[in-house]
KOLDRENFI-40178 format. One record per residue (C-alpha): residue in one letter; x, y, z. Coordinates in steps of 0.5 Angstrom, whole numbers, padded with zeros to 4 digits, always signed. Layout:
BEGIN
aXYZ;...
# end
This chain:
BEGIN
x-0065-0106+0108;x-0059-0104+0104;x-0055-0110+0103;x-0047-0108+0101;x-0048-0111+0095;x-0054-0105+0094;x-0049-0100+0095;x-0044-0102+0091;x-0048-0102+0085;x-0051-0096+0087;x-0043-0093+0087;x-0042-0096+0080;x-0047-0093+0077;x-0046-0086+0080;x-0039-0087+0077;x-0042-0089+0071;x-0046-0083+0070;x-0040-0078+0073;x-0036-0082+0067;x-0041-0081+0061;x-0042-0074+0063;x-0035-0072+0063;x-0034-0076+0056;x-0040-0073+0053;x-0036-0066+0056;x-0030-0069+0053;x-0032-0070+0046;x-0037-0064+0046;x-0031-0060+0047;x-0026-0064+0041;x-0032-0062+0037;x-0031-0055+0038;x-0024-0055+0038;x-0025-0059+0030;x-0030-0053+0028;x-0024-0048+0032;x-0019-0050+0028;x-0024-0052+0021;x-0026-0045+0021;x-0020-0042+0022;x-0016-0046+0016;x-0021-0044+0012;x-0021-0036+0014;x-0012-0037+0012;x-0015-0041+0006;x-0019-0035+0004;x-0015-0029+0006;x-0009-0033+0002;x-0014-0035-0004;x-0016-0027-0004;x-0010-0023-0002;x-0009-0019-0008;x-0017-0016-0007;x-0015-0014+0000;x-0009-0010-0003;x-0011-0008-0010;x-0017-0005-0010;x-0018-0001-0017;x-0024+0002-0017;x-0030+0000-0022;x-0028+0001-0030;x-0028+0009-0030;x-0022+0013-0035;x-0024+0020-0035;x-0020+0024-0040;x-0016+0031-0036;x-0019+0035-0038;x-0026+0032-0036;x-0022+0030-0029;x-0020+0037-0027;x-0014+0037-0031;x-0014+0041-0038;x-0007+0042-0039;x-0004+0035-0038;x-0004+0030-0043;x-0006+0022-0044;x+0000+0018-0046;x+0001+0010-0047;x+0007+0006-0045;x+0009+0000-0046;x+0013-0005-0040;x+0018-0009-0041;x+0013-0015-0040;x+0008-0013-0045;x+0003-0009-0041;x+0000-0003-0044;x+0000+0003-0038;x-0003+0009-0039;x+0000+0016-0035;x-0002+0023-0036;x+0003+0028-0035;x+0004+0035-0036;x+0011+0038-0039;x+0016+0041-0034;x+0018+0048-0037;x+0025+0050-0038;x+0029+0048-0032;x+0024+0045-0027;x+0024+0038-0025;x+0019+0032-0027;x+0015+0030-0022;x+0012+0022-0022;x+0007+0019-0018;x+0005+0014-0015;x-0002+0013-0013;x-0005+0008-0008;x-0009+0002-0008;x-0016+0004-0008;x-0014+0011-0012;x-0014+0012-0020;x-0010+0017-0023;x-0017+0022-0024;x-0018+0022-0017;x-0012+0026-0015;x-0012+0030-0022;x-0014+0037-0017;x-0008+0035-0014;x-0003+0034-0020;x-0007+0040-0023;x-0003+0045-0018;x+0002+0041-0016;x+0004+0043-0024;x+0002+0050-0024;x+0008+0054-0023;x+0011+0050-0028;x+0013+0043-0025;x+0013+0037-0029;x+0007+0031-0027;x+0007+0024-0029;x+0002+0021-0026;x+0002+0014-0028;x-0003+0009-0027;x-0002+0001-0025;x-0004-0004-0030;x-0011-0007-0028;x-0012+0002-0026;x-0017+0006-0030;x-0015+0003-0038;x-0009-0001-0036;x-0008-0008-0038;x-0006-0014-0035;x-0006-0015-0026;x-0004-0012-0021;x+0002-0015-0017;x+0008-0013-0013;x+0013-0014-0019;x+0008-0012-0023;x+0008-0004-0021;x+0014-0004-0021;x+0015-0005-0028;x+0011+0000-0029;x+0014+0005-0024;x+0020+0003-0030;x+0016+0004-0036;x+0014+0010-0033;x+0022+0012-0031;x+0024+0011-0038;x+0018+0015-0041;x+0020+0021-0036;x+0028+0021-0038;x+0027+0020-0045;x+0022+0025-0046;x+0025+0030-0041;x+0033+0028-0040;x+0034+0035-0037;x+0030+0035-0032;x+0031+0033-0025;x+0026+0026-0022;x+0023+0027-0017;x+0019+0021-0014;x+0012+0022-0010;x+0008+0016-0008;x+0002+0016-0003;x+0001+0011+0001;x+0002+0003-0004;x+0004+0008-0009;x+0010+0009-0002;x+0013+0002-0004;x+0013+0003-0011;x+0017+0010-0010;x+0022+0007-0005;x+0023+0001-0010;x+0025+0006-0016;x+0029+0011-0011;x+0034+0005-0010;x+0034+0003-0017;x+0036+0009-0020;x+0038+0016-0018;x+0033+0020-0017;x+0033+0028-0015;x+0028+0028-0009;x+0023+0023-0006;x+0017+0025-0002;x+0013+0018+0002;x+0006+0020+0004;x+0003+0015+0009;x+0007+0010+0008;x+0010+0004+0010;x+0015+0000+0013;x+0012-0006+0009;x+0005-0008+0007;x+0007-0014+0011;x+0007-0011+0016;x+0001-0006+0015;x-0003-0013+0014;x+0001-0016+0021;x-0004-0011+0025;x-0010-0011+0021;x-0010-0020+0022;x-0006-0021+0028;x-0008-0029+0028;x-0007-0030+0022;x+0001-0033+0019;x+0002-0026+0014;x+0009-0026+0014;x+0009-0033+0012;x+0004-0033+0007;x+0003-0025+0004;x+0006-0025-0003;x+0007-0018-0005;x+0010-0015+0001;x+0014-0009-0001;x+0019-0009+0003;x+0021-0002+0005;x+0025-0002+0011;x+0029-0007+0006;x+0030-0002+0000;x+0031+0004+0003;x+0038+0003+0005;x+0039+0004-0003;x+0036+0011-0003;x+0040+0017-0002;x+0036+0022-0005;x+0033+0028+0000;x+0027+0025+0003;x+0021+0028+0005;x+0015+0024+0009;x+0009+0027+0011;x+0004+0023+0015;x-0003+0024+0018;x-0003+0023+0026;x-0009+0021+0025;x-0009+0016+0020;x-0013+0009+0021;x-0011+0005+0014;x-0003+0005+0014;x-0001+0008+0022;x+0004+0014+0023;x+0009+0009+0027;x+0009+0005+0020;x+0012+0012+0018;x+0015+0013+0023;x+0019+0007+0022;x+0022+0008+0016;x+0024+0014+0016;x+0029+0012+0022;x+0032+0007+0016;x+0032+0012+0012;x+0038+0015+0010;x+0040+0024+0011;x+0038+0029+0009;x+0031+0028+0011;x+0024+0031+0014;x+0018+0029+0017;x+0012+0032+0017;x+0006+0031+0021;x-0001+0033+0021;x-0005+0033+0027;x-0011+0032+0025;x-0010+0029+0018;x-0013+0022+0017;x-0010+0018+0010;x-0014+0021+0004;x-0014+0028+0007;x-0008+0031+0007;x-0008+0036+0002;x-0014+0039+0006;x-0008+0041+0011;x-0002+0043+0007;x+0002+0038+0004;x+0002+0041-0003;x+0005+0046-0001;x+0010+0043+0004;x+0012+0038-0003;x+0012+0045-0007;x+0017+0048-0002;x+0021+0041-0002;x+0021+0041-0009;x+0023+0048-0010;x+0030+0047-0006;x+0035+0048-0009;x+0032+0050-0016;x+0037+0056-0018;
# end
């Protein structure tokens, strides 16, 4: 026979399992919460520790000669930044009256990959300086936001030095997009093409890690929508629809920042690297060629 005091006991220890197996819960879960919230410390730490691998990506030590490259008629050349750094360009002179193109390429790109490209685009006479950043194919020193742009400077100097009556016409490819917009808003220049660019690279890294504080903790950030309010210069953007590195809506943005006159180009079908396979030389060559006399 139950006594009253039988059942109470009974009550109790019913609580007491109830008690320590919500505990067990509850301490289980803070557990997980501390191992949540360790690990992703720790990815902030490596994503900020590593974030200039994400965004300068030279490939492997490789320094073609042009000609080896596929471009015979250009010529090497090694200039000096204002900081000290030794940066390679190979260019090709404009002839007579035709106007120097300097290009930017993108980050994970060296001045030889795109030589096919510089060797047609300077076919009908066309100038090309086709700078390499520091830390790119022979370059000294690191890359950096502030970096490149003192070899975007460097690079200008050489070109209106070198070439005084010619016009500059700025190209930059993807990276190379926000070195183009940084010089255009500090010089005159005669024309500007942006091909897959960006509004920022800040912005680019926004949507690749959208749970992590970029905007705090990014520190080249080559902000375009802020800079391109300073160029006035005719503005050619071509962008591929189907670009999966820099979106086309990143391009899409900027251009509506940009000020008149201005053109955008789109390539259905064209992804980030291709663009040439869908005619964007000759759509630069024909914006270059306006207005020659």
């Amino acid at each position: 026979m139950r006594t009253p005091a039988m059942n109470s006991s009974r009550v109790v220890a019913s609580y007491d399992r109830k008690w320590a197996g919500a505990m067990t819960v509850l301490i289980a879960l803070r557990w997980i919460a501390m191992l949540a919230l360790g690990s992703y410390v720790a990815l902030v730490a490596i994503l900020f520790l590593a974030q200039r691998w994400f965004v300068f990506v030279p490939p492997r030590s490789i320094h073609p000669s042009p000609a080896a490259a596929g471009w015979p008629e250009a010529e090497e050349a090694v200039i000096k930044t204002a900081d000290g750094e030794r940066v390679i360009v190979w260019q090709a002179p404009p002839r007579g009256d035709k106007p120097v193109v300097i290009y930017f390429h993108g980050n994970g790109e060296i001045v030889a990959s795109r030589a096919p490209r510089h060797r047609q685009l300077s076919a009908d006479g066309t100038g090309v300086i086709a700078l390499s950043y520091r830390g790119y194919m022979g370059s000294t020193g690191s890359p950096s936001e502030e970096g490149l742009l003192r070899d975007a400077e460097a690079a200008w100097l050489f070109a209106t030095s070198r070439y005084p009556s010619s016009p500059v016409v700025l190209w930059g490819h993807s990276l190379g997009s926000g070195v183009a917009v940084a010089l255009a808003a500090r010089h005159p220049v005669a024309k500007v093409i942006l091909e897959a660019p960006f509004s920022s690279t800040v912005d680019v890294a926004a949507l690749r890690f959208p749970i992590i504080p970029v905007r705090w903790l990014m520190l080249d950030q080559f902000r375009s929508d802020q800079r391109i309010d300073a160029v006035r210069a005719p503005l050619l953007v071509m962008h591929g629809e189907e670009d999966f590195v820099i979106p086309i809506r990143l391009g899409e943005h900027l251009f509506k920042l940009a000020h008149e006159p201005k053109r955008f180009v789109r390539f259905p079908g064209g992804n980030h690297i291709d663009l040439d396979d869908f005619g964007a030389i000759a759509v630069a060559q024909r914006f270059i060629a306006e207005g020659e006399h």
